[in-house]
C-alpha positions, 0 to 999 in steps of 0.5 A, a space after each residue: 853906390 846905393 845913391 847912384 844906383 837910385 839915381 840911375 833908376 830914377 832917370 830910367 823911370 822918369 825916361 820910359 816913362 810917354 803921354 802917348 801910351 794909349 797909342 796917339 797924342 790926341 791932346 796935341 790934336 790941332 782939330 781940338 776946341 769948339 769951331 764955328 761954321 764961317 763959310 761954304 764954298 762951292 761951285 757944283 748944284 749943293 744950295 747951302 747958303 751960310 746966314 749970320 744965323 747959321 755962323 753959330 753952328 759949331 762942332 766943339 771936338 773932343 779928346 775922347 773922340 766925341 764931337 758936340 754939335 748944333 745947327 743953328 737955323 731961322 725960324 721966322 725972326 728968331 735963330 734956334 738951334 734946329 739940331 744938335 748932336 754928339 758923335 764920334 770924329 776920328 784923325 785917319 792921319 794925312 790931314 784926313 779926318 772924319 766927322 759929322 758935318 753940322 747941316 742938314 743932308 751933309 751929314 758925316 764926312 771924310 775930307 782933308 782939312 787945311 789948318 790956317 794957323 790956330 784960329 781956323 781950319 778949311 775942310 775938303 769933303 770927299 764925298 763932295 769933291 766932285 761939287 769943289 765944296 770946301 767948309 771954313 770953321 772959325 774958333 772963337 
């Protein structure tokens, strides 16, 4: 009876027990991993052009909601990374997400993205919707 009973309480244990306790499973997040710019689409008056330079830009998304970034620009005949940076990224749930986008002047933003598979994902901006401003980022 005794090997019952601590059979029982073991499947009991082992069933409560979740990898989401702290409210989500942000390891499942499909946005985790380092992304590079690939390209900016528009067709309003936003003048951002991608160069092979720039496609080293990336945003290297976390699961403590901290998002690694760095901007890569020409100086002269040399790429240098102009900016970097670390700030937070948040999933506000309905493929909208939240995070700094890593060129100047765009800065952070709320937007939906479409995930193309799991080597790419586009990104919608809301603030520039009005521009049909959408940002490929590529994992590499």
């Amino acid at each position: 009876m005794k090997k019952i009973f601590l059979l029982f309480f073991t499947l009991a244990l082992l069933t409560s027990c979740s990898n989401d306790d702290d409210g989500g499973n942000v390891g499942d997040d499909p946005i985790l991993g380092k992304w590079f710019v690939a390209e900016i689409n528009n067709t309003g008056n936003l003048p951002i052009e991608v160069n092979d330079c720039n496609r080293q830009s990336f945003i290297d998304f976390k699961s403590n909601f901290q998002a690694d970034s760095a901007l890569y620009a020409e100086n002269g005949a040399e790429c240098n990374v102009e900016n970097s940076e670390n700030d937070d990224w948040s999933n506000e749930g309905n493929s909208k997400y939240r995070f700094v986008i890593p060129f100047e002047g765009i800065g952070a933003q709320t937007g939906r993205i479409e995930f193309n598979g799991t080597s790419s994902f586009t990104f919608y901006p809301d603030l520039l919707a009005g521009q049909n401003t959408s940002i490929v980022f590529e994992k590499r």
